[in-house]
C-alpha positions, 0 to 999 in steps of 0.5 A: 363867908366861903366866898370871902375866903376865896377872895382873901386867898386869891388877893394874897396869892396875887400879892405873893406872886407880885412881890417874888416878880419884883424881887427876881426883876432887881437880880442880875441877867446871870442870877436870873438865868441860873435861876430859870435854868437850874435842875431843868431838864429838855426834852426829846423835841427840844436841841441840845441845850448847855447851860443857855446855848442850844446846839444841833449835837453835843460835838458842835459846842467846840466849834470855831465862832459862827461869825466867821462862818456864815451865821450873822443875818444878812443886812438889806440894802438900806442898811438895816439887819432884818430879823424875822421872829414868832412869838408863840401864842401861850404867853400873856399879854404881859409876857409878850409885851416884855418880850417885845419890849426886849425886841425894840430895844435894839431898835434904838441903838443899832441896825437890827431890826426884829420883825414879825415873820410872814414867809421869811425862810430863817426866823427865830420862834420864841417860845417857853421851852424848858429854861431860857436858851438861844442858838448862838447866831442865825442857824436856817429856818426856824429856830428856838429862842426859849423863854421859859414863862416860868422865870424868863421873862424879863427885860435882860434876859430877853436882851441875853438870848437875844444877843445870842441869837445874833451871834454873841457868846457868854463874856467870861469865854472870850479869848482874851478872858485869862488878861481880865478873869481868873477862872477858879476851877476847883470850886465850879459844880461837877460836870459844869466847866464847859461853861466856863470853856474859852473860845477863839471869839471876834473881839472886835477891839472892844474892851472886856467888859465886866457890866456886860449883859453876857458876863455871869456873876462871881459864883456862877455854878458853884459848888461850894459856895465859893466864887468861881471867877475873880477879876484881876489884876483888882479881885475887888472889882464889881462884875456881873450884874448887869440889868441891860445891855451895856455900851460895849456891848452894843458898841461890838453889836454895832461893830459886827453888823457894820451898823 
């Protein structure tokens, strides 16, 4: 009996296991990413992490958009944008097939172009690191893109970090933000309002866009329960649970690398 035993508890381990997967795929990118990246803490190896953003110190994080600065990755001349990665070795094979799944989506509808790296000097290194992050556009050399195995490996998030790589920051942090979202600033968690930090971004005369794949939800690092964004002039509209990539968001893609 010992080994049916065995079997049975494996068997329902595996269905446990299947059935929290399939509930986390139906969440939003934002619900999944505060999720993965709750109480998580970074080690000495990896950058200075806030919330999904790495950077190179803790004083950068003000800076001006990178865009306006040098960090897009440079297009060839048949007009494609090639972006080098490695995809570290401790992932499965279904993990990594949901990586480069999330990798050739934006093959379909724009320029960019992930590729595998052979020598490239700047390349990104995806790797489960400590939570889901990614530096905001292309920073020289390697760099981290994190997907944390535990949590981070879904189709949106993979998207989510992606576009960061690229060059995008969140959506509730765009210049024009104030016109669009209310920032509810006595109900965001202690120590956490730089999320919620407004940036001088290149808008690219697109439209905010509430189903974008970069806008957290309504309670986003709450403390109380209570919403810590609400859509005006309508409270009432739906935000935040995009699954994927919407039309404004590969339409701005398109726009910032002249695709």
């Amino acid at each position: 009996m010992a080994p049916f035993k065995c079997t049975l508890s494996l068997l329902v381990l595996l269905l446990v296991s299947d059935c929290s997967w399939a509930e986390e795929k139906d969440l939003s990118v934002s619900e999944l990413l505060l999720r993965a990246n709750k109480d998580v803490v970074h080690t000495e190896e990896e950058p200075f992490v806030m919330d999904d953003i790495a950077y190179d110190n803790e004083n950068e994080r003000n800076a001006d958009p990178c865009t306006s600065s040098g960090c897009m990755w440079g297009k060839s001349n048949d007009g494609k944008v090639y972006v080098p990665y490695v995809i570290a070795t401790h992932y499965s094979s279904r993990e990594r097939s949901i990586i480069e799944r999330g990798l050739l989506s934006f093959h379909d509808v724009s320029c960019i172009r992930f590729v595998k790296r052979s020598n490239q000097r700047d390349y990104l290194s995806i790797m489960s690191n400590n939570g889901c992050y990614s530096y905001v556009g292309r920073r020289g050399y390697s760099q981290t893109l994190s997907l944390d195995r535990q949590g981070c490996i879904y189709h949106n998030t993979v998207q989510h970090e992606l576009l960061h790589a690229l060059g995008f920051n969140h959506e509730q942090c765009r210049s024009d933000r104030d016109q669009h979202i209310r920032i509810l600033w006595e109900n965001i968690q202690s120590g956490l309002a730089y999320a919620f930090d407004k940036i001088n971004t290149l808008n690219l005369n697109t439209p905010y866009d509430y189903n974008s794949v970069m806008q957290y939800h309504r309670y986003a690092f709450s403390a109380n329960n209570k919403p810590t964004m609400v859509p005006i002039p309508n409270a009432n509209v739906e935000f935040g649970t995009g699954k994927q990539m919407s039309k404004n968001d590969i339409s701005r893609l398109n726009k910032l690398y002249k695709c």
